[in-house]
C-alpha positions in Angstrom: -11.2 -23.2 27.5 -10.4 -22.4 24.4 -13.5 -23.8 22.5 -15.4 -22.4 25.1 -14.1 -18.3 23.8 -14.8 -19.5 20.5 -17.9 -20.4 20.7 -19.6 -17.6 22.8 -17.6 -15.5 20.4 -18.6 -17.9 16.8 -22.6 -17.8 18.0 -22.6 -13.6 18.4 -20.5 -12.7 15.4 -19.5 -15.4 13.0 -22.8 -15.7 11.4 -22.1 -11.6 10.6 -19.8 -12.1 7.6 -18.3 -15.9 5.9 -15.8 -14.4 3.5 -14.3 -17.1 1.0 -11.3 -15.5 0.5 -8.1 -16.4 1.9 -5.1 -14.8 3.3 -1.9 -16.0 1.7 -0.2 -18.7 3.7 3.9 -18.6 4.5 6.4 -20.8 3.0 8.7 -22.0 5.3 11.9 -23.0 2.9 13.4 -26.9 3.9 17.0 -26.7 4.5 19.3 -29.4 5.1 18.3 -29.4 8.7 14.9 -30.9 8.2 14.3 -34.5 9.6 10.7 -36.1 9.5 8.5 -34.8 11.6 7.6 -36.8 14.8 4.0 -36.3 16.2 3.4 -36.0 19.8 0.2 -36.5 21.3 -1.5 -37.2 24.9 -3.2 -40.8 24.3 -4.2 -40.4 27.8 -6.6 -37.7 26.6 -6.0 -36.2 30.1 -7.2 -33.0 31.4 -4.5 -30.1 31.5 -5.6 -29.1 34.9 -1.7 -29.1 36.2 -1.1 -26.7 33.9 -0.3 -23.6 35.9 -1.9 -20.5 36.0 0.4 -17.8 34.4 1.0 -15.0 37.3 1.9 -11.7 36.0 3.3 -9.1 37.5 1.4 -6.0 38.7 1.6 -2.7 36.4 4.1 -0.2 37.5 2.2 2.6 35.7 -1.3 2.8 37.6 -4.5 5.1 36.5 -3.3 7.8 39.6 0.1 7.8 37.7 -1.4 8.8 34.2 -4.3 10.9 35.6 -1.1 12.8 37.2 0.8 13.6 34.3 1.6 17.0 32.9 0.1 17.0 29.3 0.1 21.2 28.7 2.5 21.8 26.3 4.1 25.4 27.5 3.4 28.2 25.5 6.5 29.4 25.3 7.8 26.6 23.6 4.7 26.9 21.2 5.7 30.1 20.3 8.7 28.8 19.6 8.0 25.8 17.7 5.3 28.0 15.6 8.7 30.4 14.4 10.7 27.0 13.8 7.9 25.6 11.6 7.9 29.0 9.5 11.9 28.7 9.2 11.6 25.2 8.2 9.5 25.5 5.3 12.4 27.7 3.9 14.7 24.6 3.8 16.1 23.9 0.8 15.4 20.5 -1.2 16.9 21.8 -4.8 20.3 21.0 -6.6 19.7 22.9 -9.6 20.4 25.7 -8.6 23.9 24.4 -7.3 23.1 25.4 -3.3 23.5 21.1 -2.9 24.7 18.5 -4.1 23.2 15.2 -4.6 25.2 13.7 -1.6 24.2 16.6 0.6 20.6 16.4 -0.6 20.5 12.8 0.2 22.2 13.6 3.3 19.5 15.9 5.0 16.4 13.5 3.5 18.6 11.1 5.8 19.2 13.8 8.9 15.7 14.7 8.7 14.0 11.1 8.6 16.0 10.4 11.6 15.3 13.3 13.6 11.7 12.0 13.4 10.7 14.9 11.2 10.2 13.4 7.9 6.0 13.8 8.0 6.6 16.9 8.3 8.6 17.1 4.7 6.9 14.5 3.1 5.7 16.4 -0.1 9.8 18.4 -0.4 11.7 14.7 0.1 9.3 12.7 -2.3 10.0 15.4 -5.2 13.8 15.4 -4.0 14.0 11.4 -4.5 11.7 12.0 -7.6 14.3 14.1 -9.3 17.4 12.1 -8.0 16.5 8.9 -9.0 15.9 10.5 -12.5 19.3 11.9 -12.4 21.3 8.6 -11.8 19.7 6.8 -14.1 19.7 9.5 -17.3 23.0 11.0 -15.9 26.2 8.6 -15.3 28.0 11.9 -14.9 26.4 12.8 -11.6 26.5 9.3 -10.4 30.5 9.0 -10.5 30.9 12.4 -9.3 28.9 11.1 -6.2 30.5 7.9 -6.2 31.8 7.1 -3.1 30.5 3.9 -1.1 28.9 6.3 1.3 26.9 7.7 -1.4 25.7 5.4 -3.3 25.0 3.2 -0.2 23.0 5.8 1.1 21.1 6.5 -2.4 20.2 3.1 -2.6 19.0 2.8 0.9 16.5 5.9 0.8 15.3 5.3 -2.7 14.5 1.6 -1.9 13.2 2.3 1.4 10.1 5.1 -0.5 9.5 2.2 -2.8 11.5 3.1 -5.6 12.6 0.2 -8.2 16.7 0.3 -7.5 19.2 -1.8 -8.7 21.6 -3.5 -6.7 24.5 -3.0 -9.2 25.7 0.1 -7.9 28.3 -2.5 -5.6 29.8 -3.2 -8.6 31.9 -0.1 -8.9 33.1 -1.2 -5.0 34.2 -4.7 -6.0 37.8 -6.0 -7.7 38.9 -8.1 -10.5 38.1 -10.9 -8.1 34.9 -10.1 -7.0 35.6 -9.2 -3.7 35.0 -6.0 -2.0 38.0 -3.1 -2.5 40.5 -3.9 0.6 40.4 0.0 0.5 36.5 -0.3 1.9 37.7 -1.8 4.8 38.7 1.2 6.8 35.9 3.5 5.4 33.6 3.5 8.5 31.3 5.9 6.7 30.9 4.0 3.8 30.5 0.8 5.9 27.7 1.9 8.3 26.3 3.4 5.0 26.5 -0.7 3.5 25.5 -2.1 6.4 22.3 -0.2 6.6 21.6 -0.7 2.5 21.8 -4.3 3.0 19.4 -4.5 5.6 17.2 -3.5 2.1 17.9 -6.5 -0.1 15.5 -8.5 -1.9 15.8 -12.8 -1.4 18.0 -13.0 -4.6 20.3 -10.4 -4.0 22.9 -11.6 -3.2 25.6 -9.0 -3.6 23.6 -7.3 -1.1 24.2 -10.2 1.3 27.4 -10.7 0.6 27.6 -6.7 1.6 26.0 -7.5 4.8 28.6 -9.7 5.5 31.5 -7.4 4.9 30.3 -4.3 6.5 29.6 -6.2 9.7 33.0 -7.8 9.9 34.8 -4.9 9.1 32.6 -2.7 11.4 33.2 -5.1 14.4 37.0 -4.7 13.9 36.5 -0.6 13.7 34.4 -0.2 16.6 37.6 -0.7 18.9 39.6 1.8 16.8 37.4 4.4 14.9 36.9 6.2 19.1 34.9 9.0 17.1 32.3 6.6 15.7 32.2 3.6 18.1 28.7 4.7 19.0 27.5 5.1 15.7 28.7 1.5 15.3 27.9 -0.3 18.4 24.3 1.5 17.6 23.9 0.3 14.2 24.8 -3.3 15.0 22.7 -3.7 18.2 19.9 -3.2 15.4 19.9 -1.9 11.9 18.5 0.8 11.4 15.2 -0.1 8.9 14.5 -2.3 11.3 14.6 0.5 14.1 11.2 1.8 16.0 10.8 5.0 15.2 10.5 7.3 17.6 13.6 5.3 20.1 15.5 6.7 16.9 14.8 9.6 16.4 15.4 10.3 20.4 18.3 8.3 20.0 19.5 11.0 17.0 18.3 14.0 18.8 21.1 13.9 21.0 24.1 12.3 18.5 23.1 15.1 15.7 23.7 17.4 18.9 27.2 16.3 19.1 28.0 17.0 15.5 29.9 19.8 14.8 28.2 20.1 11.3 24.4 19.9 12.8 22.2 21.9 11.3 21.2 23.7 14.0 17.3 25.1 13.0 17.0 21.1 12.2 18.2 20.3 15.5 15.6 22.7 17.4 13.0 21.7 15.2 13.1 18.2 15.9 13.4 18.9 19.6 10.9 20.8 20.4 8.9 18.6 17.3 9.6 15.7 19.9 8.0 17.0 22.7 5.0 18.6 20.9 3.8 15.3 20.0 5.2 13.3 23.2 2.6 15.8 25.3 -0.7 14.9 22.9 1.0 11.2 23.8 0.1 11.4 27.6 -3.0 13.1 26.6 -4.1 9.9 24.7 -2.5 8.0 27.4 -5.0 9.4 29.6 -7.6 8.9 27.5 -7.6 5.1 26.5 -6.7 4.8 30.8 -10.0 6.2 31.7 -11.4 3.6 29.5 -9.5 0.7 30.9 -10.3 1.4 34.2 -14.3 1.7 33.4 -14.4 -1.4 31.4 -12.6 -2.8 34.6 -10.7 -6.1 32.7 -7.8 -5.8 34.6 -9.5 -5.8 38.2 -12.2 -8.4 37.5 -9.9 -10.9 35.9 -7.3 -12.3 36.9 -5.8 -13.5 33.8 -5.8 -10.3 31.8 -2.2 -9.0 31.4 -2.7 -4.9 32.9 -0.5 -3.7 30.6 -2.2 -0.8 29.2 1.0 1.7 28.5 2.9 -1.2 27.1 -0.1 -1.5 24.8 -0.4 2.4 24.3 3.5 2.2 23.4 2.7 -0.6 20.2 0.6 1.5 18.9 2.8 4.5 19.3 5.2 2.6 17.5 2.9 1.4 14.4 1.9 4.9 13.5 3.3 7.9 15.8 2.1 11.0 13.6 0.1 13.6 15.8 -2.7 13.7 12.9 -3.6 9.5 14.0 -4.5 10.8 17.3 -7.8 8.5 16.9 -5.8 5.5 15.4 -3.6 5.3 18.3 -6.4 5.7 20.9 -8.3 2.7 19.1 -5.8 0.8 18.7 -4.7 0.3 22.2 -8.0 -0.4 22.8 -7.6 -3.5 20.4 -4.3 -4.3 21.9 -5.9 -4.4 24.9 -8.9 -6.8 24.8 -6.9 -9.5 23.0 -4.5 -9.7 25.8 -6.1 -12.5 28.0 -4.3 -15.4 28.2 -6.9 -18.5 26.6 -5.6 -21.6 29.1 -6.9 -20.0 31.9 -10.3 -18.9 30.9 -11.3 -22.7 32.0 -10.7 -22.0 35.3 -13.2 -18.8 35.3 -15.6 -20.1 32.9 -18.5 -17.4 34.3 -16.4 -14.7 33.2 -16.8 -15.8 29.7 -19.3 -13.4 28.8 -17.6 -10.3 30.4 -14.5 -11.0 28.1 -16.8 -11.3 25.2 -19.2 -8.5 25.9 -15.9 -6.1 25.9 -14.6 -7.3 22.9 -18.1 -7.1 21.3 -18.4 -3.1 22.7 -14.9 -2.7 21.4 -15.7 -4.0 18.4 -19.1 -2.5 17.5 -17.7 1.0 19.0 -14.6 1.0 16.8 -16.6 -0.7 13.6 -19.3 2.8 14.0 -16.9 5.2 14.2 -15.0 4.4 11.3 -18.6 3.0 8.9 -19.9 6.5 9.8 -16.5 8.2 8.7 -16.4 5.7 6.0 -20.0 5.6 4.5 -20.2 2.1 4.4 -20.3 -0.8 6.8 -16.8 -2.4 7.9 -17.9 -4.5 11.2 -18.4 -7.4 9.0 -14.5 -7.1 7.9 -13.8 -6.6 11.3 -15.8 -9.8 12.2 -14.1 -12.1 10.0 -10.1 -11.0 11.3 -11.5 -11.4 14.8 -13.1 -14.4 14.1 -9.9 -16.0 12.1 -8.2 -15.0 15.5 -9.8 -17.2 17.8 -9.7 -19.8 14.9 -5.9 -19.6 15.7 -6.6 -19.1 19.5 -8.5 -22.6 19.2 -5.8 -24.5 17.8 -3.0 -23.5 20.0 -5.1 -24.6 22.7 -5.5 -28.0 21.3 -2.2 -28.4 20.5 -1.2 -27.7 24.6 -4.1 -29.7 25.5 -2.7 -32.8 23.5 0.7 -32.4 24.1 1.2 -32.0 20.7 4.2 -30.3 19.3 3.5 -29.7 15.0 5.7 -29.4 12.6 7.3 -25.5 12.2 5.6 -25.6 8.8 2.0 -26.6 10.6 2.6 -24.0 13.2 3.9 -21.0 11.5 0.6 -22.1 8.8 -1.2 -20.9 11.7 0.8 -18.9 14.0 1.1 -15.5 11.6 -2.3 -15.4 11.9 -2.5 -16.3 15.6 0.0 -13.3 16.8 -2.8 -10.8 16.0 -1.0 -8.5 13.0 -3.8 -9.2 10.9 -6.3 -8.0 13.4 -4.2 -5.2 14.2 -3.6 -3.5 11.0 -6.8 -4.6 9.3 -8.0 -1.8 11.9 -5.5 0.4 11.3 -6.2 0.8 7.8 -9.4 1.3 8.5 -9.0 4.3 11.0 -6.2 6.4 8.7 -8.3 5.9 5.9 -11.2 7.9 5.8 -12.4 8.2 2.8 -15.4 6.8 1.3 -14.2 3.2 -0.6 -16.0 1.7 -3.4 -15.0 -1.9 -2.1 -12.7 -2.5 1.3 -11.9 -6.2 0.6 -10.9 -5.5 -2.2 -9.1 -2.0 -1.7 -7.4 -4.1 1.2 -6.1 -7.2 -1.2 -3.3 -5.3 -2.5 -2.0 -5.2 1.0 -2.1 -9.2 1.8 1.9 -9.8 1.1 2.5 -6.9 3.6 0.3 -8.1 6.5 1.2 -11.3 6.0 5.5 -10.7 6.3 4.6 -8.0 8.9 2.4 -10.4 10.5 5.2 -13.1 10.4 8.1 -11.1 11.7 5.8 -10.1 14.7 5.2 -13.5 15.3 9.2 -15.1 15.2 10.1 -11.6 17.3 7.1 -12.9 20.0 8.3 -16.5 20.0 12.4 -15.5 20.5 11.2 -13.3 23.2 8.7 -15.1 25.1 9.4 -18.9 24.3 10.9 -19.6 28.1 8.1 -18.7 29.5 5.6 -20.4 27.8 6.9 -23.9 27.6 7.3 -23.3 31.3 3.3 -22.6 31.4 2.3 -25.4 29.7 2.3 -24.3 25.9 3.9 -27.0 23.1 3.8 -24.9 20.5 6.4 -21.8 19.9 8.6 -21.6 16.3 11.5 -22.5 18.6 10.3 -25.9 20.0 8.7 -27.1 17.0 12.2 -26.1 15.1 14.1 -27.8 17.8 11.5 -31.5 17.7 11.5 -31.7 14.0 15.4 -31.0 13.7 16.6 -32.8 16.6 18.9 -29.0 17.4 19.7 -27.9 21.0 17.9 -24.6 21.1 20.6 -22.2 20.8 20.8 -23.4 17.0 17.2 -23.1 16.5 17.2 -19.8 17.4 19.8 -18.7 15.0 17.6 -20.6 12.7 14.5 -18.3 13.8 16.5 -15.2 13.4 17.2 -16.2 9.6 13.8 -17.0 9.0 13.1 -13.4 10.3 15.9 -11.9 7.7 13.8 -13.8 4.8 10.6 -12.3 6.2 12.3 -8.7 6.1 13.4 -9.4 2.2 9.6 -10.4 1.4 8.4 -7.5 3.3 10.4 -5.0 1.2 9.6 -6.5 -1.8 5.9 -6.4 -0.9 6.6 -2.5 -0.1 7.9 -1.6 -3.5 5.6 -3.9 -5.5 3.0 -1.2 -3.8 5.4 1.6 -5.4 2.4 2.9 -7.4 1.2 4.0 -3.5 4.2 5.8 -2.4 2.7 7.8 0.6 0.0 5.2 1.5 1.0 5.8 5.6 -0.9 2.1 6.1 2.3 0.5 4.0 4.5 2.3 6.5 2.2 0.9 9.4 2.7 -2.6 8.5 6.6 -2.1 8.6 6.3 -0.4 11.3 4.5 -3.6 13.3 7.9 -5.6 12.3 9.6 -2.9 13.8 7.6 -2.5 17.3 8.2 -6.5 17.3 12.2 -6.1 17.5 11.7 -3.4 19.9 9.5 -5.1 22.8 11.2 -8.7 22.3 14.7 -8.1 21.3 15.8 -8.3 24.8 13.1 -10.8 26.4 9.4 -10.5 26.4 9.0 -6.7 26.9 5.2 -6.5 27.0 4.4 -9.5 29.2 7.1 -8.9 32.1 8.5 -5.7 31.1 11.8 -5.5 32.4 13.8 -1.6 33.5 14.8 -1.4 29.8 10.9 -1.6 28.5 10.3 1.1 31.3 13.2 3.4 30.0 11.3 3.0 26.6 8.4 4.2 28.1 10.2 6.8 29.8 11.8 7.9 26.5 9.2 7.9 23.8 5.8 8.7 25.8 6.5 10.2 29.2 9.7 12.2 30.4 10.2 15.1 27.1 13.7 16.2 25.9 15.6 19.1 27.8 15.9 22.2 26.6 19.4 23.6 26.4 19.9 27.1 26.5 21.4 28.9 23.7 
């Protein structure tokens, strides 16, 4: 049980560290929806024996399988990529000198972030934005020279997106003496895709921006049956917006529609090929890595009820931070995402594999909470004790909630359920393992941060529920932001997940306004680690639950990002 975890867990660690702060707690807003709540609970007090043991399926991708893997990266294309590198640095990021304009400036920022090659540039775009954000707001004259929807769309969206403070009064100049959108917008499909992405940036209270939403997806739904040339562009940027995007899955998915362009920049376009595979082969090295660990700490074969889903963990934290320098990060973080994926109803029926469980999250704890103290200079376990700790908190009062039938309010379960999806635990790890140098105070250095762990933390968690709600009512479990939503609003539950997926555009708006109330920390990667979480969420549960029965599409992600590299074409 439950209590039974928490308890093994509460007598070896919680006595570490007691910290009186708290985490902030969400908000959910009433609409006009709400109805009383109506408590359901067992009165029988009866045992939950009938609940089923979950029965997951078997891993596709074994130990032999990764152990088999070609990680050498050939030298050739090393050579190559070394004379790539050297031509790269030669790109040009100036306007001054009249080479580019603002538009085209903006317009390789946007090539190169989506060709997965912006940490490599990070210094040459941050003085770019720099400069152009000091242009349009000191120099009308190069903002109406550049002002067409697709341009100042785009300006908005990168300038916002680094954490820039940007107005949304740029749509202004796009609107009539009715307030409407120009009916001459409405067959731009460059400018639209360029609005549709910059609203997917909006604050709660913008509400131009919404409106903009709005627009550019109607409009774009119409094109994408007439504009041939860009239907794929379309149909890609509606499946998901792009913010909201993983990654690397874009920038493969870029790699071969820049190809197509007959404008490409064609040293970017090598560059972020052979960039891709570079840092896809140190992937399957680390792949290998955190598998020869899994296999000796054995989880998977000595219990039953641990999920084996190693390269589905590998691939979260591949999507949280993918940069070749967080080799360590990556590694340690699987290992996290590993040890937390046990499912708690069915410890009761193996209660004498309690202290196994708990003995490798100990390990994993203690091991992780050296590395980084040592790296660090000062002692972080007892941080580490406390998330982990306020996990199983969460852990404990799922489980009584499924073991009294009890279905809470969505306010009561979402109070606990962003802490109970494990983003907390996650990144509070991750910031300690990309930031290595000595700090004064880590509580305190991590405070800044709660808005951002907590949005992240609750878009993981409403992504998790619309994914994997079937299959946990069907295993017993009461409590899931869909059921409680449906129970307290008397909805079927195709409404209450449109309801969900708002509450997940709300959680997006806070996020971003947490990211540029951090603007003072610009190139903090940890900032771009939480967002990243949200984004890993809509990957793996946009389709179904792609980590707990991973379906051919979560294996063609796999396939993609980690394990089969781009060809080469010859010139």
């Amino acid at each position: 049980m439950a209590l039974q975890l928490y308890q093994v867990f509460s007598q070896t660690f919680f006595s570490v560290y007691k910290s009186k702060q708290k985490l902030p707690q969400i908000i959910i807003k009433p609409n006009s929806r709400f109805y009383p709540s109506i408590n359901c609970t067992n009165k029988n007090n009866g045992s939950h024996e009938n609940i089923p043991l979950p029965v997951y399926q078997p891993t596709i991708w074994t130990h032999n399988f990764i152990e088999a893997l070609d990680v050498n990266f050939p030298i050739n294309s090393m050579v190559e990529m070394k004379e790539l590198e050297k031509k790269g640095m030669e790109l040009n990021f100036d306007f001054d000198n009249g080479d580019l304009s603002i538009l085209q400036l903006l317009e390789q920022i946007d090539d190169i972030e989506r060709l997965g090659l912006d940490y490599r540039f990070q210094n040459d775009i941050r003085r770019a934005l720099n400069i152009i954000a000091s242009v349009n707001e000191n120099n009308i004259g190069h903002e109406e020279k550049e002002g067409s929807l697709h341009a100042a769309s785009l300006r908005f969206r990168l300038l916002r997106k680094h954490g820039y403070n940007v107005s949304q009064d740029f749509l202004l100049r796009f609107k009539d003496s009715h307030g409407g959108f120009m009916r001459c917008l409405m067959t731009d499909v460059k400018g639209l895709l360029s609005l549709y992405e910059a609203s997917y940036l909006s604050f709660e209270y913008e509400s131009d921006l919404h409106e903009a939403k709005l627009f550019a997806t109607k409009h774009l739904l119409k094109l994408k049956c007439q504009a041939f040339e860009a239907r794929e562009d379309i149909n890609h940027a509606l499946e998901l917006p792009l913010y909201r995007t993983m990654l690397r899955l874009q920038a493969r998915w870029y790699i071969d529609a820049y190809s197509k362009r007959k404008d490409a920049n064609m040293l970017l376009l090598e560059l972020a090929t052979s960039d891709y595979n570079m840092v896809q082969s140190e992937f399957k090295k680390e792949l290998q890595e955190v598998s020869k660990w899994w296999k000796n700490i054995g989880l998977a074969s000595k219990l039953s009820f641990v999920r084996d889903r190693l390269v589905e963990c590998f691939f979260w934290s591949v999507g949280v931070i993918f940069e070749p320098q967080y080799k360590s990060c990556r590694v340690e973080l699987t290992k996290v995402y590993a040890v937390k994926r046990w499912d708690i109803n069915a410890v009761k029926h193996m209660p004498e594999y309690l202290q196994l469980c708990f003995r490798t999250l100990y390990n994993t704890i203690i091991e992780i909470g050296s590395k980084t103290s040592i790296a660090q200079g000062e002692d972080i376990i007892p941080v580490l004790v406390k998330v982990w700790g306020e996990l199983l908190e969460a852990f404990l009062l799922e489980a009584k909630w499924t073991h009294n039938k009890y279905i809470p309010t969505l306010q009561e379960y979402m109070d606990n359920a962003w802490r109970s999806v494990s983003g907390v635990v996650i990144l509070t790890h991750g910031y300690f393992l990309i930031n290595k140098e000595f700090k004064k105070d880590i509580v305190e250095n991590m405070e800044k941060y709660n808005d951002l762990l907590k949005w992240s933390s609750i878009v993981f968690r409403l992504c998790n529920d619309l994914g994997t709600s079937s299959d946990e009512i069907a295993r017993g479990k009461t409590a899931n932001a869909i059921s409680c939503y449906m129970h307290e609003s008397g909805v079927c539950e195709k409404v209450a997940r449109t309801y969900i997926k708002t509450l997940i555009d709300q959680a997006w708006r806070e996020m971003i306004k947490a990211r540029v109330a951090c603007s003072q920390e610009l190139t903090d990667p940890f900032i771009d680690m939480a967002i990243n979480l949200s984004r890993i969420s809509h990957c793996v549960y946009q389709h179904g639950d792609g980590h707990g029965a991973p379906d051919a599409r979560a294996k063609e992600r796999v396939l993609y990002v980690i394990l089969d590299s781009i060809p080469i074409k010859d010139n």
